[in-house]
C-alpha positions, 0 to 999 in steps of 0.5 A, spaced: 583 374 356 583 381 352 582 387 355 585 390 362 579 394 365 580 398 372 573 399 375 574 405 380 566 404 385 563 401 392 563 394 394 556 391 394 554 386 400 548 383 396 553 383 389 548 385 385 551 391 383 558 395 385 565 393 384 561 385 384 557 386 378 563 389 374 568 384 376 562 379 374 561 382 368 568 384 365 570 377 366 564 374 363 565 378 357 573 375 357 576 381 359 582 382 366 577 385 371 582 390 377 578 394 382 578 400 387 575 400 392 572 406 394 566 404 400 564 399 403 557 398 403 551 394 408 546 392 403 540 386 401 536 387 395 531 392 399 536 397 402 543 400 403 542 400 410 550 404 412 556 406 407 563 405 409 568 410 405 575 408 404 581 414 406 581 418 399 589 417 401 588 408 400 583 410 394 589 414 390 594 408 392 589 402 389 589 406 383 597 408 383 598 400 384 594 397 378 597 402 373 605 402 375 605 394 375 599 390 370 596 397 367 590 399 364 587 400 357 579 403 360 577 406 367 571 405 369 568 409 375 562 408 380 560 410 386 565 415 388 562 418 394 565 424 396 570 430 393 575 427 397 574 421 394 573 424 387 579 429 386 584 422 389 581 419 382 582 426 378 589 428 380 591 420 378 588 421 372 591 428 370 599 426 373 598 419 368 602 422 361 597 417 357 590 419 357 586 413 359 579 412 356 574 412 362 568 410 362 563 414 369 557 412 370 555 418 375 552 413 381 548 418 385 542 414 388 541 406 389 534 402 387 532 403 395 533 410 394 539 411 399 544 417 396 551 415 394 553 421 392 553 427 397 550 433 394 555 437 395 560 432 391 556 432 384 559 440 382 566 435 384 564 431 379 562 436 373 570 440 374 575 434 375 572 428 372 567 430 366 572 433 362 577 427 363 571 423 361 570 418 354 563 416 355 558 418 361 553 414 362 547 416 367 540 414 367 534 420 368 534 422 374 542 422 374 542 426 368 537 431 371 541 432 377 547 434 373 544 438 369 539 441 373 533 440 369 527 437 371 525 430 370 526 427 363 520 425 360 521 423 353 527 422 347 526 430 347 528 431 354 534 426 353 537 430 348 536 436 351 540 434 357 545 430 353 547 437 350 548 440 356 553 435 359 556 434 353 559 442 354 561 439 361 566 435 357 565 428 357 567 425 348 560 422 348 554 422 354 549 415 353 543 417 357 539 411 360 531 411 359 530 406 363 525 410 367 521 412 362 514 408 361 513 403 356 515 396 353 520 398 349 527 401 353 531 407 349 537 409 351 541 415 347 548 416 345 550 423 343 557 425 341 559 432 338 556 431 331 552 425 332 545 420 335 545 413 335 538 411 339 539 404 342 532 400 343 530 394 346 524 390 350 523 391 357 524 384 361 518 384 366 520 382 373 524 386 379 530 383 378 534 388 376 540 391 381 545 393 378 544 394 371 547 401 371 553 398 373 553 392 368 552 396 362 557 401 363 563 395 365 560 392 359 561 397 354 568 398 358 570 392 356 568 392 349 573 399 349 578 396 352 578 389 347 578 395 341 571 395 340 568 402 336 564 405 341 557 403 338 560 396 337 562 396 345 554 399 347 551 394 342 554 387 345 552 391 352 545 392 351 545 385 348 549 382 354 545 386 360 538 383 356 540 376 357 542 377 364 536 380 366 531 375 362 535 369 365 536 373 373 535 367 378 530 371 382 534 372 388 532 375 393 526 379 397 527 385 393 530 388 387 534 382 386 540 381 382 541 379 375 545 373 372 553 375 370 554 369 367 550 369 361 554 367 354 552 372 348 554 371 341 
């Protein structure tokens, strides 16, 4: 076991996604997996049909509880919920004397289209937690939202948003083209004197909750195990993959992937 990783999300009923998936994953790829809950959802794979936030105060202690014993080598961070919720994480960010690397994925919407992430916490996120921010990994839509840009539709529009979050203050921004039409998937890594396309064939089939938060555990756990980050996004693209091509198809919806796959 190699590699402390502290996820920072909601708990998903169904496990697909959430603090479930990321658990799941960082274990699967041979990491400690500890958690801060910050919600409590009631959800299958069709809806997210209510959301429970936890008191900003007990989120701020589940944090301050892993790093004063075990300690953390990467954070990652889900649905935050609320700006009370989000500034609880940037203050212990901000009082910790050693910058911890930290992985945000911006979670705004689930696959059901239930909001995640309140309107007006999304300019709470850009002041406290983008500048604190390693990698930022949204999808299209998230990357829109951040940016106020219109939907991305192409590798150029990717590039364009990725441009603009990365004056926000996050070290690199990944954003995810899953959306986009096509059987082959490109994501897009951006630093400040970088790009890197990572591209892979599209796995047919709706079982795909939880991907999202999938890949950013994994990539994660990688950075946490002393992967270079190119590295770390490679074996989660490889990872995501195959737990989507072997997904158990539980489930009348959207249903989950399958965490316990092995890669190479």
């Amino acid at each position: 076991m190699k590699g402390k990783v502290l996820t920072i999300a909601g708990s998903d009923s169904s496990g697909g996604a959430g603090i479930q998936a990321d658990i799941k994953t960082i274990s699967a790829l041979g990491g400690y997996a500890m958690s801060t809950i910050t919600a409590i959802t009631v959800q299958d794979t069709n809806m997210v049909s209510d959301v429970y936030p936890i008191p900003a105060y007990i989120v701020k202690a589940q944090i301050l509880s892993v790093l004063n014993d075990i300690g953390v080598d990467v954070i990652k961070t889900g649905m935050l919920m609320s700006p009370d919720i989000i500034l609880a994480v940037s203050e212990v960010l901000s009082d910790h004397i050693k910058p911890i690397p930290l992985v945000v994925d911006p979670v705004m919407m689930s696959t059901s289209g239930h909001m995640l992430l309140k309107p007006h916490s999304v300019n709470v996120l850009i002041s406290e937690i983008l500048p604190k921010t390693t990698l930022l990994t949204p999808n299209l839509a998230e990357a829109a939202k951040l940016t106020q840009m219109e939907l991305l539709y192409n590798i150029d529009d990717m590039r364009k948003a990725a441009d603009i979050l990365l004056k926000m203050g996050p070290k690199a921004v990944l954003i995810k083209g899953g959306h986009l039409k096509g059987d082959i998937l490109t994501d897009l890594l951006v630093t400040s004197n970088s790009e890197k396309i990572f591209s892979s064939l599209r796995v047919a089939g709706k079982d795909n909750h939880g991907t999202g938060c999938t890949l950013a555990s994994a990539i994660a756990t990688g950075l946490a195990q002393g992967l270079l980050l190119e590295q770390s996004i490679f074996r989660a693209h490889d990872y995501v993959h195959k737990a989507l091509e072997q997904a158990p198809g539980y489930g009348s919806g959207c249903g989950p992937i399958n965490h316990l796959v092995e890669i190479d």
